[in-house]
Structure formats: C-alpha cells, structure tokens
OpenMM code with the backbone's topology and positions (N, CA, C; nanometers):
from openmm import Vec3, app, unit

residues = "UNK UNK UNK UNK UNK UNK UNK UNK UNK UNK UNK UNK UNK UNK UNK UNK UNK UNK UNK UNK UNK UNK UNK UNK UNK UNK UNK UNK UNK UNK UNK UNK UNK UNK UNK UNK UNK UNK UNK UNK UNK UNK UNK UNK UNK UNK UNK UNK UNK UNK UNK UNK UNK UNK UNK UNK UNK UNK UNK UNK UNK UNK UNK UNK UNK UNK UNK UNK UNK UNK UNK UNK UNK UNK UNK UNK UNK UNK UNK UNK UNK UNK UNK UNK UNK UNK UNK UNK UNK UNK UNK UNK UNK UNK UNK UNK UNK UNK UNK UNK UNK UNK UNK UNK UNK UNK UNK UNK UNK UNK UNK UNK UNK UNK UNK UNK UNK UNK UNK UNK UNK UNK UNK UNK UNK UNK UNK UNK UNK UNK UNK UNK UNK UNK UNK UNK UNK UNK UNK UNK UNK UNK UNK UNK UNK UNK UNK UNK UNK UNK UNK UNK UNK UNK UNK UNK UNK UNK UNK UNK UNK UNK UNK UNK UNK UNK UNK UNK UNK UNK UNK UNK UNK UNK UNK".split()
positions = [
    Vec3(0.0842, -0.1178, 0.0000),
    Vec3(0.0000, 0.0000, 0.0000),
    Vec3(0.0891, 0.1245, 0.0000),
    Vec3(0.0663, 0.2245, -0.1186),
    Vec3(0.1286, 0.3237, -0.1262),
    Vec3(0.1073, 0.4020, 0.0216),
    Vec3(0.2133, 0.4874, 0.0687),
    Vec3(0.2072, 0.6241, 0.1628),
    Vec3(0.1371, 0.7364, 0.1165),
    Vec3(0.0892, 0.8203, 0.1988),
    Vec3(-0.0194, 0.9051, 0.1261),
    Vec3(0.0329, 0.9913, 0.2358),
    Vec3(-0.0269, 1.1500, 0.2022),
    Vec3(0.0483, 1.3039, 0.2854),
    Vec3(-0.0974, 1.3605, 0.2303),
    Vec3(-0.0978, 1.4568, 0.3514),
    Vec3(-0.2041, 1.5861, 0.3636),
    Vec3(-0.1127, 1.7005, 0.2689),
    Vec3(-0.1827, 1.8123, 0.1679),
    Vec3(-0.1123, 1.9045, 0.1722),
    Vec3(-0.1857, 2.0411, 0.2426),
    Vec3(-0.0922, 2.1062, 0.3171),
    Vec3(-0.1106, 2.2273, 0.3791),
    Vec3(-0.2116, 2.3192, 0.3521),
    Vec3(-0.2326, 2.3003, 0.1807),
    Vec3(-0.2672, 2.4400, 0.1324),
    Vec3(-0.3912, 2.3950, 0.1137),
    Vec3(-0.4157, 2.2654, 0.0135),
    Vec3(-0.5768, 2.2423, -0.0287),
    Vec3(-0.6346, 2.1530, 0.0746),
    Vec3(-0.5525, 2.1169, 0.1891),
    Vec3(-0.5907, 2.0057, 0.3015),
    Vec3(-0.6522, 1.8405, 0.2019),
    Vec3(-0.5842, 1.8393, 0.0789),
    Vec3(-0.6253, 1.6897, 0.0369),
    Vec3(-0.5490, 1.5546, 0.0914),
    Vec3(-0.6110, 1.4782, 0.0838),
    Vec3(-0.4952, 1.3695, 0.1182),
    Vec3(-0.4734, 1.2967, 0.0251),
    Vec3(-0.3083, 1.2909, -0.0401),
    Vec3(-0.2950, 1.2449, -0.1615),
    Vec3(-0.1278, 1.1331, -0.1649),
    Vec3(-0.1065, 1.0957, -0.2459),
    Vec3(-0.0443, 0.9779, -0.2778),
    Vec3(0.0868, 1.0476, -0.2479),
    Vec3(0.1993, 1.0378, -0.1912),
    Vec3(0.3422, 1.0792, -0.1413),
    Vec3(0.3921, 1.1227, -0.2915),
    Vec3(0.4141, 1.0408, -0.3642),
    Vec3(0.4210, 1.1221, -0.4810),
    Vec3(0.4505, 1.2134, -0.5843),
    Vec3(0.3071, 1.2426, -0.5371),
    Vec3(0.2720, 1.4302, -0.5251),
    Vec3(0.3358, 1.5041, -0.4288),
    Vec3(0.4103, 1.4655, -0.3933),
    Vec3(0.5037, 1.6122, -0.3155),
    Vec3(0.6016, 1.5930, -0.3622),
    Vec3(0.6631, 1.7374, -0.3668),
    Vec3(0.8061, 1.7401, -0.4523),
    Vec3(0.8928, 1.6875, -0.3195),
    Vec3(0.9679, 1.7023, -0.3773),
    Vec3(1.1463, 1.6365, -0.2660),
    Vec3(1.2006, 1.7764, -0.2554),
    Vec3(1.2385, 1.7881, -0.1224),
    Vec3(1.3276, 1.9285, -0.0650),
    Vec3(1.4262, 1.9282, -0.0916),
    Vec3(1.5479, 1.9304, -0.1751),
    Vec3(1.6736, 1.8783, -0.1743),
    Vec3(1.6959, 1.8977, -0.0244),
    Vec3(1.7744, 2.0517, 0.0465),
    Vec3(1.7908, 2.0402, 0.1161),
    Vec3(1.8213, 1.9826, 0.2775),
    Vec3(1.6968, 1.9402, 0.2670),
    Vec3(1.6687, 1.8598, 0.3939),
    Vec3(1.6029, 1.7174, 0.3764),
    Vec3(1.6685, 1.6822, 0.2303),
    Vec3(1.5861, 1.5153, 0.2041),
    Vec3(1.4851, 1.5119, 0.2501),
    Vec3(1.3637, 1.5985, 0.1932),
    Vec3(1.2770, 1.5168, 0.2650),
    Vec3(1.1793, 1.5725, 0.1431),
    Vec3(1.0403, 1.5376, 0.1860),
    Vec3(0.8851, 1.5884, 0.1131),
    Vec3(0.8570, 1.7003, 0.1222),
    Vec3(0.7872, 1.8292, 0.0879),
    Vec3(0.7661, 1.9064, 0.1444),
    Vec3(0.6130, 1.8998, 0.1598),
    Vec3(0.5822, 1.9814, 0.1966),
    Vec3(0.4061, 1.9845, 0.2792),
    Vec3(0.2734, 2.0507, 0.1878),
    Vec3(0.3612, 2.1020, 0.0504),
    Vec3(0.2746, 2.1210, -0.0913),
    Vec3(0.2198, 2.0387, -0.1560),
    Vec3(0.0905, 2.0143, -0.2183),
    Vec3(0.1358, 1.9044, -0.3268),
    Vec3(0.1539, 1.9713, -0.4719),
    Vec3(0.2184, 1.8851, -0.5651),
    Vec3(0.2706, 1.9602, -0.6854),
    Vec3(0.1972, 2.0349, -0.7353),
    Vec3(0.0772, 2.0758, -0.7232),
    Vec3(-0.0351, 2.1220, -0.7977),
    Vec3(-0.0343, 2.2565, -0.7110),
    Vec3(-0.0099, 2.2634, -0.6151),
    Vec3(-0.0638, 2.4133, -0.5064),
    Vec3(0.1016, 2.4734, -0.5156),
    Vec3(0.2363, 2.3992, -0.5093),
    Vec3(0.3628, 2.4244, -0.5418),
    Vec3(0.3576, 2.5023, -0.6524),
    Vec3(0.3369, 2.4288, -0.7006),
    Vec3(0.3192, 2.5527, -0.8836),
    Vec3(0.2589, 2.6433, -0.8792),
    Vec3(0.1182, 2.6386, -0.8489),
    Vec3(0.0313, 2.7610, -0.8336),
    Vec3(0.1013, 2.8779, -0.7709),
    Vec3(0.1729, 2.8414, -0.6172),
    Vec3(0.2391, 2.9220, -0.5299),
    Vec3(0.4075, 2.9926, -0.5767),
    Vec3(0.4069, 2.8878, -0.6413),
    Vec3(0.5852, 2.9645, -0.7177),
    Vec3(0.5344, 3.0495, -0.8454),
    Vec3(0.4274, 3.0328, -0.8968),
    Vec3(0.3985, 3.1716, -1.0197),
    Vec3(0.3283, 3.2609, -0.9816),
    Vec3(0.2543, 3.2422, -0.8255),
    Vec3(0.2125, 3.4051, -0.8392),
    Vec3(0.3521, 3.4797, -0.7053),
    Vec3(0.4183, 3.3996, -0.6691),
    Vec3(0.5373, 3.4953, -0.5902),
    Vec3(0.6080, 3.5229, -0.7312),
    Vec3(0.6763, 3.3987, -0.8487),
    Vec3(0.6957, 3.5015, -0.9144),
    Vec3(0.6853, 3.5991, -1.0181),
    Vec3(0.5452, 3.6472, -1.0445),
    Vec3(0.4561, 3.7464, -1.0782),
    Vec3(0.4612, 3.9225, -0.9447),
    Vec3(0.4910, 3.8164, -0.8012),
    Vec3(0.4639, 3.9274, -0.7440),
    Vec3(0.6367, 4.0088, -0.7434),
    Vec3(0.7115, 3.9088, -0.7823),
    Vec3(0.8433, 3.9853, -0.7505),
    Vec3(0.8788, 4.0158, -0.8997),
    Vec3(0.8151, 4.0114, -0.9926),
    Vec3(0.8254, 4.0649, -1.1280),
    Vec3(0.7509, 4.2211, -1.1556),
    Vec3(0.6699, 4.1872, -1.0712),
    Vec3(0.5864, 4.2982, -1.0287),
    Vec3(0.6475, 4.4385, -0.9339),
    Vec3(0.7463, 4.3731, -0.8645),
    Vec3(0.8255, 4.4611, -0.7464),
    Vec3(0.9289, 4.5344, -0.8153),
    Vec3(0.9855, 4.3886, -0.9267),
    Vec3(1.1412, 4.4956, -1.0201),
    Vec3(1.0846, 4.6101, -1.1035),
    Vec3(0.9429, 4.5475, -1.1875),
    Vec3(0.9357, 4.6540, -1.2388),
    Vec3(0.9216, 4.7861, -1.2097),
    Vec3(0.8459, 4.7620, -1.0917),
    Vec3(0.7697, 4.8869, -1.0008),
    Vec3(0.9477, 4.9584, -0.9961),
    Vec3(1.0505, 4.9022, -0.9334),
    Vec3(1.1215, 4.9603, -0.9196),
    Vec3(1.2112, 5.0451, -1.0289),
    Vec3(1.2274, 4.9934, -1.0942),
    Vec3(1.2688, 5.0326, -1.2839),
    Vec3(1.1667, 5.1336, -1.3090),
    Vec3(1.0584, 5.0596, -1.2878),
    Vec3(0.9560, 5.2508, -1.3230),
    Vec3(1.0172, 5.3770, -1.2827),
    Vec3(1.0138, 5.3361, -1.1706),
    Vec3(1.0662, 5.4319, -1.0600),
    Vec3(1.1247, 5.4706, -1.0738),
    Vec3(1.2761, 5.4285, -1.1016),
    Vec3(1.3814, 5.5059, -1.1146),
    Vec3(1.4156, 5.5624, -1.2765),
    Vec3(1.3040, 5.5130, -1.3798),
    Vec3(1.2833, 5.5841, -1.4739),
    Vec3(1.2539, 5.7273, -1.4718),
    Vec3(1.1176, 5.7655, -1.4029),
    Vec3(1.0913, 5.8356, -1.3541),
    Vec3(1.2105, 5.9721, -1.2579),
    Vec3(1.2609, 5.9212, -1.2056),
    Vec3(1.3546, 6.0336, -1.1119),
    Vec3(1.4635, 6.0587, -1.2426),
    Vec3(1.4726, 5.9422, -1.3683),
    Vec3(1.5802, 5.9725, -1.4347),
    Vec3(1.5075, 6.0984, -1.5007),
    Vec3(1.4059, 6.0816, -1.5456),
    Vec3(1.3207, 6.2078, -1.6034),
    Vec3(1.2752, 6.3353, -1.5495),
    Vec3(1.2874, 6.3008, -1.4096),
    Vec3(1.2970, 6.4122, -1.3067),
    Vec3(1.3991, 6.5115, -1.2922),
    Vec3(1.5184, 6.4152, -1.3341),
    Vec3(1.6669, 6.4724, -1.3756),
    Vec3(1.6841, 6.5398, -1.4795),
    Vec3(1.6701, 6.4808, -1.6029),
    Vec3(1.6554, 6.5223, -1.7546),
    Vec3(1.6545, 6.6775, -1.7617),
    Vec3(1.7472, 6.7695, -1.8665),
    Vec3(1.7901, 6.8806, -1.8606),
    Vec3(1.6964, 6.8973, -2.0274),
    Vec3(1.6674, 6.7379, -2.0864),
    Vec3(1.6196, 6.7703, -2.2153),
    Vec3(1.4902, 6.7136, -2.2318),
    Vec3(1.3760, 6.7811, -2.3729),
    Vec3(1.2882, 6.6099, -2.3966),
    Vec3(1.3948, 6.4989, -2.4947),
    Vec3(1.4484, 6.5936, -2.5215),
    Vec3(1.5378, 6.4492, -2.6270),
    Vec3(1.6286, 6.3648, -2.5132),
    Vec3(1.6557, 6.3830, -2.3738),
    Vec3(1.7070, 6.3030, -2.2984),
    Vec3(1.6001, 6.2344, -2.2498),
    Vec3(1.4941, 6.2985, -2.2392),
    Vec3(1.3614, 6.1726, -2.1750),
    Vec3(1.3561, 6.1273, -2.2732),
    Vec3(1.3118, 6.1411, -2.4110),
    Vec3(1.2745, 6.0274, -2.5065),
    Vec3(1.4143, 5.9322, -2.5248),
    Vec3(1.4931, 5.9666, -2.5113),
    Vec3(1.6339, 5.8420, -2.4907),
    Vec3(1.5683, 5.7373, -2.3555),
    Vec3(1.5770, 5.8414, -2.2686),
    Vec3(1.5177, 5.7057, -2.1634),
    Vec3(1.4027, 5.6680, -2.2012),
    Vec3(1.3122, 5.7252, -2.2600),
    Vec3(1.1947, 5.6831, -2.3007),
    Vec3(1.2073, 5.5156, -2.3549),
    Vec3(1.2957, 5.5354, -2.4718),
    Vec3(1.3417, 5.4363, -2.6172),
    Vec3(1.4102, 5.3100, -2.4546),
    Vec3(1.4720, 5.3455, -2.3864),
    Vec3(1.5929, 5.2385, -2.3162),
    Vec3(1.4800, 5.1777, -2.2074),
    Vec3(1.3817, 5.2338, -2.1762),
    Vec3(1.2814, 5.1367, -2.0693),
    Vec3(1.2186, 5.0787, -2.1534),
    Vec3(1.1496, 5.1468, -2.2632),
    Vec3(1.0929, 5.0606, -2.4094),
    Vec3(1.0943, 4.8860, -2.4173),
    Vec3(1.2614, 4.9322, -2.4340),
    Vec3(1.3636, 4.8103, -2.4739),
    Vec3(1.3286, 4.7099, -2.3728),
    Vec3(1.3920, 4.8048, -2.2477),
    Vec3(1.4012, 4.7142, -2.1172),
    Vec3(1.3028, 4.6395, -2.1243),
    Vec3(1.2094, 4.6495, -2.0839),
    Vec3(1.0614, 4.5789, -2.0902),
    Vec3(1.0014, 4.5018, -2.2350),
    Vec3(1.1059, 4.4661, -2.2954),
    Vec3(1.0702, 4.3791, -2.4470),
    Vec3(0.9784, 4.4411, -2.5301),
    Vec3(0.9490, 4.5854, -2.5119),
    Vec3(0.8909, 4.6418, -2.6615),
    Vec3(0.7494, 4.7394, -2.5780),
    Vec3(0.6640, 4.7761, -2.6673),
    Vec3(0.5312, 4.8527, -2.6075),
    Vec3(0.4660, 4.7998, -2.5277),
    Vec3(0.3994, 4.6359, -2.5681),
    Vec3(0.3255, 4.5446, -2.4891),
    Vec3(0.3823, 4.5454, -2.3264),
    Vec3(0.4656, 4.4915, -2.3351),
    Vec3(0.5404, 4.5121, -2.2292),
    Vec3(0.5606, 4.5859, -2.1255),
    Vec3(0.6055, 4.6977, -2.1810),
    Vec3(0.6305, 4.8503, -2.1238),
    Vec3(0.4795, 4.9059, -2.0810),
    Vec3(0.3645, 4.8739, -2.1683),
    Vec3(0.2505, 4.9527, -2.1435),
    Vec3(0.1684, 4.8673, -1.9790),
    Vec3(0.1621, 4.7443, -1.9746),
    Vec3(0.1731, 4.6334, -1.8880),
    Vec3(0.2376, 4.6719, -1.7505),
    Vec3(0.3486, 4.6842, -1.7602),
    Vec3(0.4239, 4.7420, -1.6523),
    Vec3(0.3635, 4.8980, -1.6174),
    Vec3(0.3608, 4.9328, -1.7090),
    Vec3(0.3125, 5.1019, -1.6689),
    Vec3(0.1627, 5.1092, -1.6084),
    Vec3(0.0809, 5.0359, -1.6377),
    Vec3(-0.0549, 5.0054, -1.6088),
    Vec3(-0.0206, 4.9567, -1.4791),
    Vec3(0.0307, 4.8695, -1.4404),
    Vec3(0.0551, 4.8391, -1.2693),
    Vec3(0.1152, 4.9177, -1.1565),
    Vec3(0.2203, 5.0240, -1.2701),
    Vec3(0.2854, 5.0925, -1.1736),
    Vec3(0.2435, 5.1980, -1.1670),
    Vec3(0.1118, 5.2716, -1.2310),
    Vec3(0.0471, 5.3809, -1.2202),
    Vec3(-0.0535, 5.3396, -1.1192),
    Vec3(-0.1507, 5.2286, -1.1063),
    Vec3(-0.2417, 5.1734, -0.9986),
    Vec3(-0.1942, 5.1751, -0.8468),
    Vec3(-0.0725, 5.1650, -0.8735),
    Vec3(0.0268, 5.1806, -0.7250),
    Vec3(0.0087, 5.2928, -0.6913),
    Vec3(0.0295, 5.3891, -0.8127),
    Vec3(0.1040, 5.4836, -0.7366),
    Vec3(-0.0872, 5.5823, -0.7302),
    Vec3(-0.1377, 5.5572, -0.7484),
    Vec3(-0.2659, 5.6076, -0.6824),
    Vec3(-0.2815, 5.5877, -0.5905),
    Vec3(-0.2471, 5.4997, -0.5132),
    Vec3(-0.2532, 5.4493, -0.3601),
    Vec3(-0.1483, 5.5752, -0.2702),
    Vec3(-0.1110, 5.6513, -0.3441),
    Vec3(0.0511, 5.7153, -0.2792),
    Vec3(-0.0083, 5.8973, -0.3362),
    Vec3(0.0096, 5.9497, -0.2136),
    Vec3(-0.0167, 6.1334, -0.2518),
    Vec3(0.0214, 6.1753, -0.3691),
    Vec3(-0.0155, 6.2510, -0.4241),
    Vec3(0.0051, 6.3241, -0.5718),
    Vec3(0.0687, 6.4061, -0.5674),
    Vec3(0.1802, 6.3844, -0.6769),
    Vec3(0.3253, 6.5257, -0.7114),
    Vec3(0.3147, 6.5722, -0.8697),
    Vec3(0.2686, 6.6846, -0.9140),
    Vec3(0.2594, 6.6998, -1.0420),
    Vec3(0.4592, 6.7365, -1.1045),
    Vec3(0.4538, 6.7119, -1.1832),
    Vec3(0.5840, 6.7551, -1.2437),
    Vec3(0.5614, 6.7583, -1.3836),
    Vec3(0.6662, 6.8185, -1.4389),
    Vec3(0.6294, 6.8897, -1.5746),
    Vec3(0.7434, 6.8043, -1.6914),
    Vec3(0.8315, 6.7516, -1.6027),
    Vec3(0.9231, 6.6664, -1.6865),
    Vec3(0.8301, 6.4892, -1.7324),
    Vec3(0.7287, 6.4850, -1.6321),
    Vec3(0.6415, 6.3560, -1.6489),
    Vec3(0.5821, 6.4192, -1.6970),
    Vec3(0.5097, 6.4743, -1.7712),
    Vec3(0.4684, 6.5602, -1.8985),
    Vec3(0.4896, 6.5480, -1.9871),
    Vec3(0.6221, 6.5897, -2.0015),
    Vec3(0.7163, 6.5762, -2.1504),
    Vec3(0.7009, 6.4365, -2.1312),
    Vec3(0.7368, 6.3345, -2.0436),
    Vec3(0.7460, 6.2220, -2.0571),
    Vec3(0.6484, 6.1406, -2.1429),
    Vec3(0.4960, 6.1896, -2.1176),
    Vec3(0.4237, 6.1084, -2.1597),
    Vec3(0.3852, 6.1589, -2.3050),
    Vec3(0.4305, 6.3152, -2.3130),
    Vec3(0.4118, 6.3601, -2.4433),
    Vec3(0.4762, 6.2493, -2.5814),
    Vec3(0.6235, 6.2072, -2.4860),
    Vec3(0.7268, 6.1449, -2.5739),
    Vec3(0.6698, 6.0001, -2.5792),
    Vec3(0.6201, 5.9517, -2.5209),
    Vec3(0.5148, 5.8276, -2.5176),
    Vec3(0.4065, 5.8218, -2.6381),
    Vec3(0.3819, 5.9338, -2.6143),
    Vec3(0.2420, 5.9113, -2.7125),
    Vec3(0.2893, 5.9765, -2.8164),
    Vec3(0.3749, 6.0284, -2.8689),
    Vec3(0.4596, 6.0860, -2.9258),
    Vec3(0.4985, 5.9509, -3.0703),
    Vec3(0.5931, 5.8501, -2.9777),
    Vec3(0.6883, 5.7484, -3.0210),
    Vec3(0.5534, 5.5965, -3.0710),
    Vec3(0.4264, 5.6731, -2.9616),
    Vec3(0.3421, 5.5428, -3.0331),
    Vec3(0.2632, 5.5779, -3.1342),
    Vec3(0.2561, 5.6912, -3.1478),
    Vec3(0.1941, 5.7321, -3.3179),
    Vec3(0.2574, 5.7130, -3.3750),
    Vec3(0.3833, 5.7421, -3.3915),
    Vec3(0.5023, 5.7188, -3.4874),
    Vec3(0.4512, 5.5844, -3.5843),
    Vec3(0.5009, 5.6080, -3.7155),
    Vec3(0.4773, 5.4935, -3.8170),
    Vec3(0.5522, 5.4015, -3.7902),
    Vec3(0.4985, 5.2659, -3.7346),
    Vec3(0.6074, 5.1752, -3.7286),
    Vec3(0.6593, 5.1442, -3.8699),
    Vec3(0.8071, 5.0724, -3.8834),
    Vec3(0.8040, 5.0064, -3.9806),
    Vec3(0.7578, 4.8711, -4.0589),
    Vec3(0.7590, 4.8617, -4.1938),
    Vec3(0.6505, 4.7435, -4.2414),
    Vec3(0.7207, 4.5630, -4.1644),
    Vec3(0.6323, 4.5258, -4.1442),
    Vec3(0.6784, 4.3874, -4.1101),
    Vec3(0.7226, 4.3314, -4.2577),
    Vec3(0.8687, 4.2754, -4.2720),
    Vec3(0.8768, 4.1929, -4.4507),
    Vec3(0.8466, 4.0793, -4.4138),
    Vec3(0.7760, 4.0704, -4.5247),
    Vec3(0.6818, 3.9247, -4.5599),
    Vec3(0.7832, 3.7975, -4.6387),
    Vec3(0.8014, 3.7040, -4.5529),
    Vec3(0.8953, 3.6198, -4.6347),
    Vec3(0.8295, 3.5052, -4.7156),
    Vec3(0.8661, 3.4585, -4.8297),
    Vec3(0.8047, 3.3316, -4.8737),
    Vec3(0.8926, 3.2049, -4.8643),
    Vec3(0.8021, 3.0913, -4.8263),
    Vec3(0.8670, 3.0022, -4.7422),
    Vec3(0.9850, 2.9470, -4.7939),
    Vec3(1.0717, 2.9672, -4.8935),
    Vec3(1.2211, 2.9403, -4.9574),
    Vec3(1.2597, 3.0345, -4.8952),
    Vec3(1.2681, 3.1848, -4.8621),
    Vec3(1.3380, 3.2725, -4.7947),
    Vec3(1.3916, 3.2522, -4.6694),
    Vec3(1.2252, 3.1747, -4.5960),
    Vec3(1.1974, 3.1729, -4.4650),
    Vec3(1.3339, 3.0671, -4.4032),
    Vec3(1.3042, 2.9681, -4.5090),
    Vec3(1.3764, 2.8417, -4.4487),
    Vec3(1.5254, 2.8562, -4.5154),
    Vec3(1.5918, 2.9268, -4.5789),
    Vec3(1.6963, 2.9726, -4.5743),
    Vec3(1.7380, 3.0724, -4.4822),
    Vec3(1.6817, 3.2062, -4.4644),
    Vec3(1.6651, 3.2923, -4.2935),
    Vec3(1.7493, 3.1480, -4.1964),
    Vec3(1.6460, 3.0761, -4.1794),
    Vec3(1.6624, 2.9385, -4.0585),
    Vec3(1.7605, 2.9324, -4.0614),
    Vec3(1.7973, 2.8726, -4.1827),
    Vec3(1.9417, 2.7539, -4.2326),
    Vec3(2.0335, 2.8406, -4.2070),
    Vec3(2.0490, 2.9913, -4.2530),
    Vec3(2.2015, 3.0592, -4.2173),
    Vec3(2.2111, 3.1008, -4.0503),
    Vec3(2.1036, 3.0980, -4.0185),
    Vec3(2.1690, 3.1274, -3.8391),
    Vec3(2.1572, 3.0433, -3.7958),
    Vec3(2.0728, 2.8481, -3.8097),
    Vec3(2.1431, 2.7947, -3.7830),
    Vec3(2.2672, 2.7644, -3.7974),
    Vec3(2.2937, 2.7228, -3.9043),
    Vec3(2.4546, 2.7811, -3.9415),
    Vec3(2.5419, 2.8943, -3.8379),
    Vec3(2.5278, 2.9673, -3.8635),
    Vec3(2.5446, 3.1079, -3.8235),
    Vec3(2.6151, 3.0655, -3.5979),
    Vec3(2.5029, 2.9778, -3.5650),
    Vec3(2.4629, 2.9271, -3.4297),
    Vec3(2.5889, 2.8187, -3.3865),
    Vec3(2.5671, 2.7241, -3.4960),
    Vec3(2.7099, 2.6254, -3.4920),
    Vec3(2.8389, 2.6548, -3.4733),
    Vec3(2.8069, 2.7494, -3.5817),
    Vec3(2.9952, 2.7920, -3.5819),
    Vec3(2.9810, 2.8630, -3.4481),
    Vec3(2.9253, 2.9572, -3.4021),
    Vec3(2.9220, 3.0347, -3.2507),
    Vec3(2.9716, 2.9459, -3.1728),
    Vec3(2.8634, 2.8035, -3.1506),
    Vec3(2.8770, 2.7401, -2.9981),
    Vec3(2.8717, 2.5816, -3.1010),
    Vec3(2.9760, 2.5153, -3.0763),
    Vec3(3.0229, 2.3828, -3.1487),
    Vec3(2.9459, 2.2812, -3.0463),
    Vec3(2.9775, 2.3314, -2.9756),
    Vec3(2.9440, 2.2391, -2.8286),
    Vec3(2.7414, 2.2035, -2.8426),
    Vec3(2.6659, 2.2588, -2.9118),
    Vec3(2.5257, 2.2548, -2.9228),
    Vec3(2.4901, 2.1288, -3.0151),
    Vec3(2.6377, 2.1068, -3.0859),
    Vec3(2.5798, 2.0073, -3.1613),
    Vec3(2.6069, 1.8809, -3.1255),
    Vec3(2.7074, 1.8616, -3.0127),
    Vec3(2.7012, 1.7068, -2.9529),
    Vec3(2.5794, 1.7159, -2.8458),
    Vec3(2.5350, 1.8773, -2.7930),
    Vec3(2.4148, 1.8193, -2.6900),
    Vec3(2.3024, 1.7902, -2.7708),
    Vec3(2.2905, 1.8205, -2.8791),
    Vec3(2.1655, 1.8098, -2.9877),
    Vec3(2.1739, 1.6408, -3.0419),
    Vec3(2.2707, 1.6179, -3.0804),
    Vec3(2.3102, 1.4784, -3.1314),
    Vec3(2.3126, 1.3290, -3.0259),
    Vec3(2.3286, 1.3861, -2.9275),
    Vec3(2.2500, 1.3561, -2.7602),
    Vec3(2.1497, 1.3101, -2.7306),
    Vec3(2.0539, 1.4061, -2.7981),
    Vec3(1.9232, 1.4374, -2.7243),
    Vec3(1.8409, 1.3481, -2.8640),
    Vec3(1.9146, 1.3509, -2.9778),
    Vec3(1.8259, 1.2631, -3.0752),
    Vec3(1.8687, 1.1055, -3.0434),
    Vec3(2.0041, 1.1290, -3.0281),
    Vec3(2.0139, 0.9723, -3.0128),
    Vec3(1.9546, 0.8617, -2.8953),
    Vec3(1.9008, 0.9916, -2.8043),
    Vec3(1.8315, 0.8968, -2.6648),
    Vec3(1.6975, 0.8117, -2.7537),
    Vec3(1.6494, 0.9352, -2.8217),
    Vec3(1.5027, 0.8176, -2.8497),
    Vec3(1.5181, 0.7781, -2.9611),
    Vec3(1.6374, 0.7883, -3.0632),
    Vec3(1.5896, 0.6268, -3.1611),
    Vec3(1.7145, 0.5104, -3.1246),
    Vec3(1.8207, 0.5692, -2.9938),
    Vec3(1.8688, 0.4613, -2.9573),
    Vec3(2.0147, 0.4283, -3.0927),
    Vec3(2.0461, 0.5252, -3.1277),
    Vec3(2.1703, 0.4786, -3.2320),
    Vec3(2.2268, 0.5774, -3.2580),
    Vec3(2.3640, 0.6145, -3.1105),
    Vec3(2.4451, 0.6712, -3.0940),
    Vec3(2.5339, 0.6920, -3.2964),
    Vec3(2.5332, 0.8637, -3.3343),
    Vec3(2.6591, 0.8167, -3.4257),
    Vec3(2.7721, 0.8429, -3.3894),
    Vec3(2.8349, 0.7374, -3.4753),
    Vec3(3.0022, 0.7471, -3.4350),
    Vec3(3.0802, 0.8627, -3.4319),
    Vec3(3.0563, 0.9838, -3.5181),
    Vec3(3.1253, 1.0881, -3.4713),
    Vec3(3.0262, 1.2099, -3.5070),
    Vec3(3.0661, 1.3195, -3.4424),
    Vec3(2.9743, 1.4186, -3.4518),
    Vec3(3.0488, 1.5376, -3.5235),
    Vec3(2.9413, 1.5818, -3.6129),
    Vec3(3.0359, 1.6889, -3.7264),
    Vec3(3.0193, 1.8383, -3.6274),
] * unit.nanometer
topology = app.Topology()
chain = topology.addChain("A")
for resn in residues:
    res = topology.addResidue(resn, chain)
    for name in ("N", "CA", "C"):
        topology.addAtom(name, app.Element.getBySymbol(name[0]), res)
C-alpha cells in the first residue's frame, strides 16, 4: 500500500508522490505539486511585479533629472527596450500607475514631456513587417542555424544527444 500526505494548502490527502522532494533537507515538502506551482507563479509574478515597479521608478527620477525632452525620449526608447517592446512597457506602466494612486500626488512637468514622448513614439509609423516566402523563410533558418554552430560547437554534440536517446543509435562521430 502506497504512503499518502495531507497538503497544507488544499488540506487533500494524496499519494506521497505528489510532493516534490526538498533537496535540502531530504525530505517531502508539505505542498502538493499542484498548489507548489500555483504558489511559485504568483510569488513570481509578485516579484516581477516589485522589479518593475522599481525600474519605473527610477525611470521616472531619471526624467525628473533630464535637462532635455530628447534626454527623456532616450530614456523613453531604453525602458521601451528594457521591458521587451510597447506590450510590455505599457503592462508594466498600467501596474505601476495603480500603485502609485494608492501614494499622494506630485505633479511635475518633466512627467509631462514624458508622456508627451510616449504618445509621441506610439503614433510614430512603425516600420513594415517583410513578408517572407517560405524558400526565404527556411533559408533565414538555415544561415543562423549555421550562423549558431559555428558560434557554440558544443550545441551540436548536446543536440546529437538528445536525438540519439530516443531512436537509440548513438553516431560514431559528430560533425
């Protein structure tokens, strides 16, 4: 008869199993895998949530600083980035403005320009996405794979590895 454990969080009683292993202290821990997971993506959501807040932030005082608008729209373009593009950046800004409603109000005139340069940079015409046809596409592939090999040599014995586990026929040498 299998061992079975309570977990803490949903109080089920379930098959040993289901609890991960602590390295640390060899042992089970008191989660089961299902409430573990749940609990490790929203801490880290909440501490993704904390850097950004903080990066806002000190965006902000950088713009507080700023002698120019062409130095805020530089920082503008470099938090942009930071945050992997508009989606991103707008995401973060939406959370870190909800915060800061919770917190007394400071008008400033450089967060002004700031958002001028915001709405500024998102009218702007993006450029066209190029449309590839699938001989282009799969040449694109082929030269940075290529391109990838020669970089890191070492990818192609872990690749040559990883095929040979499941049909089981190691080759003799690896190019």
């Amino acid at each position: 008869m299998s061992e079975s454990k309570r977990c803490i969080k949903c109080l089920s009683l379930q098959p040993v199993e289901n609890f991960p292993w602590q390295r640390q202290h060899r042992a089970r821990i008191n989660m089961c895998r299902e409430c573990r997971n749940k609990y490790q993506r929203e801490w880290l959501a909440k501490r993704k949530a904390e850097r950004d807040g903080k990066t806002l932030g000190q965006t902000v005082l950088s713009i507080n600083r700023a002698k120019s608008s062409s130095t805020i729209e530089a920082i503008l373009q470099d938090t942009v980035a930071e945050f992997g593009g508009w989606a991103g950046f707008v995401t973060a800004w939406t959370r870190y403005i909800k915060d800061l409603r919770k917190q007394p109000r400071r008008k400033s005139k450089k967060l002004a320009d700031f958002f001028t340069c915001v709405i500024r940079m998102m009218e702007a015409p993006q450029p066209p996405t190029p449309v590839l046809e699938d001989d282009e596409l799969a040449d694109l592939i082929m030269d940075q794979v290529r391109q990838l090999i020669v970089d890191h040599p070492e990818i192609v014995a872990i690749a040559a590895e990883a095929v040979c586990v499941d049909d089981k026929s190691a080759p003799d040498t690896v190019l």
